[in-house]
Structures are given as C-alpha cells and as structure tokens.
C-alpha angles and dihedrals in degrees: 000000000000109000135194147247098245146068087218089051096051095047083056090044104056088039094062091040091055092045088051104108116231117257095251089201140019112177154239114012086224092062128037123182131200114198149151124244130206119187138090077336128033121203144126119252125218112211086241087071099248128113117248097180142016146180133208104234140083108244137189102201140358145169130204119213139221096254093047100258102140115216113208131191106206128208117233122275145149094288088041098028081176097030130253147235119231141179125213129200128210094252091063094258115142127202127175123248102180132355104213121249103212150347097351159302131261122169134022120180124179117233127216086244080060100249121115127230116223142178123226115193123208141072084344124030116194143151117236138192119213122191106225086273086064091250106158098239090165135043142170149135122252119238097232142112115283110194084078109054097174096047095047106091148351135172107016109180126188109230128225088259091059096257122119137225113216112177112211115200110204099044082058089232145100108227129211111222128188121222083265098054088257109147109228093172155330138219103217112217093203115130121250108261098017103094088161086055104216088155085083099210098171115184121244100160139046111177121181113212153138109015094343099319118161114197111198122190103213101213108216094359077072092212129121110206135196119214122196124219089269093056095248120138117247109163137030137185129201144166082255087065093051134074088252142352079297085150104074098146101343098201114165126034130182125202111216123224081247106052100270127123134212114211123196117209101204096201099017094135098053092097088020127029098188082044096116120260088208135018136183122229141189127221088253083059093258118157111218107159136034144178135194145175118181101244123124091238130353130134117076096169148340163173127242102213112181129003115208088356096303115118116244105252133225115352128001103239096212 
C-alpha cells in the first residue's frame, strides 16, 4: 500500500480503506482482474477481491504506470472548487499537475513525452495539453455546447498521430480534433430512427483501437457501440444481449489486449445492489468476468492492470 507523509493522511487513508465496501463477487475462477477504480470511491482492487490502496477522494478518471505513479483525475471539491489533477509515487507522495479553472475536470491521461492531457468544462471548454512541469504546450476550445458544463465532455484521449477524441455528451457525438482544435470529424452516437434523439446515448468514451476502431460507452442511452474506420457502426451491446439490465450508465469502458471489453455500469445497483459494477464481454457478447460490490453507484472509471496475475502490456486502451 502506498502510504503518506503524515499522521493526518494515514488516519484518511485507513478510514476510507475501512468504508470501502468488499467486492461480493469476482468471477469467473478462470479469469481474475486486478484494477483501479476511480469513482465516489478510488482504490485499487486485488483479484482476490481486497483493497490494497485507497485514496480519500471522489475521482472521475485515473491511470496507473509501469513504474507504480497513480494519475487522478479529482472531483471538485472545497480544496479543488474546479477539480485537480494530481500525481501519486509510489512512495505515497503526492504533487500537483494542474488545479482546475474552472468548473471542472474531467479527464487526465498520461502521454509517452511524460505530460498529461486534460479537459477542463465551463465557460470554456477546452482541452489542454500540459509538459510534466505543467507548461500549457497545447490549447484549444471544444466544439460543444456551453450552457451545460457538466454534460460537456468526458474521456479525451490524445491518438498516436498526434490528434485527439473528445466525446461530448450532449452533442451526442465524439469529435476528432487536430493539435490546432480543428475538428476533422465526429462519430455521432444517435440511434438509428430517433432523429429527435429521446434515447439519450450520450457519449463518455471514445477508445481508439484495433485497425481504426473507436468504442463509445453511451451513458443513459445503456449501449456500447463499435465503430469501424469509415464511421460506420459494427457492433452493438445492449441490456437485451446480457443476462439481466446489467447496463444502467454504463461510464467507463476498457478494451483488453485480446478483444475483450470491460464495461463499467456506474449505477448499476441502484435497482439491483448485487447488479455488477463491471463485467467482462466477448465479442460474441459473452460475459466471462464480473465484479460487484453491493453499493447503489460507484465506478466512473477505471484500469484494468493485470489479468491471471500477468500485467497488462503497452497502452490502456480506455
């Protein structure tokens, strides 16, 4: 467990550890995850079901790195009143990479030069790019809606090219944006034959994968979709594919060096507390691996780290 400088620290610490409800189920015995979460409460999850760290904050997204330095993003708060973006050693030091602006943050991910790319909602929303000093080295303004601010943007991730995806929720669409804020394209999320679009499938991810893939979690719509290089839709989940409404917000969502995807459902126990938080599919739609914990809502977001022990190699694709 990481631990802290302080005496103060330590006593949070253990006091979230001990509120942390237990995982009542990891499944199946042929397949074992350890992960971070990052949600109403933030901790990293052995497969044997038992927290090994936590840390006394809400978040909205994280990563963990190779060499153990944790990324979160924080929600806002009265330390942070527009969120934060903070990076934790292994040690259990913790330094500051960004104080948030304005309304909040939502999204920090960690590039191979060592900087972070973040979001920031509000009267502006922009992405920015920060070096590992925190130096701004890229700025521009997003393309969606402002009267919103919460609903304006989620996991922006910058691509190999040097582009970036930013889903914007309520523009039902992930953007493509180029290192100058130019919009190159968008994937629009909207169901087929509701042009009005009351199925409200906001986008919260935008993962590129495979040969030009982008998987997009729809919050509140509860579908994961594929989209192929063209744009085109191929593949399509739904409760009507699971063993039960299993996708009640379905948030976060992880693509696996073999095909797979991790979904999280963010209030999934709200009709339901032994409903999973987070479930495993084929791409035959198979489930093969849940996890619960009893709460009413919980995971945001998250990184699967190691599967059956091994560690996950090369970029989360989250």
């Amino acid at each position: 467990m990481l631990k802290s400088n302080s005496a103060i620290c330590r006593f949070i610490y253990c006091f979230a550890f001990l509120a942390l409800p237990c995982a009542l189920d990891l499944q199946s015995q042929e397949i074992t995850h350890r992960f971070l979460a990052c949600g109403q409460k933030t901790y990293i999850m052995e497969a044997d079901g038992k927290a090994s760290w936590t840390y006394p904050s809400a978040t909205r997204d994280g990563y963990v790195s190779d060499d153990g330095t944790i990324v979160l993003t924080l929600n806002r708060s009265g330390k942070y009143p527009g969120g934060a973006v903070v990076s934790i050693s292994k040690d259990g030091s913790e330094k500051l990479i960004w104080k948030g602006t304005q309304s909040e943050i939502n999204s920090a991910q960690p590039t191979a030069s060592g900087g972070f790319v973040l979001t920031e909602a509000g009267e502006n929303p922009r992405l920015i790019e920060v070096n590992e000093e925190g130096e701004v080295i890229v700025e521009f303004s997003l393309a969606c809606q402002k009267e919103n601010h919460h609903m304006q943007t989620r996991m922006a991730r910058k691509l190999d090219d040097g582009t970036f995806l930013a889903p914007h929720l309520l523009d039902f669409a992930v953007y493509h944006y180029s290192s100058d804020g130019k919009v190159l394209g968008k994937l629009d999320t909207t169901v087929a034959g509701d042009p009005e679009r009351r199925i409200h499938t906001w986008p919260f991810t935008g993962i590129r994968h495979g040969k030009g893939n982008t998987l997009v979690s729809c919050t509140n719509g509860n579908r994961v979709v594929d989209f192929d290089k063209s744009g085109k839709i191929i593949w399509t989940l739904t409760n009507d594919d699971l063993p039960g409404n299993w996708l009640q917000d379905p948030c976060g969502a992880q693509v696996l060096p073999n095909g797979n995807v991790v979904i999280t459902s963010y209030a999934g126990g709200r009709k339901d507390p032994n409903a999973p938080k987070l479930f495993e599919v084929t791409p035959q739609k198979e489930v093969v691996w849940t996890y619960r914990d009893g709460q009413s809502i919980g995971v945001h977001h998250f990184q699967v780290l190691s599967t059956n022990g091994k560690s996950l190699q090369g970029d989360a694709l989250k």
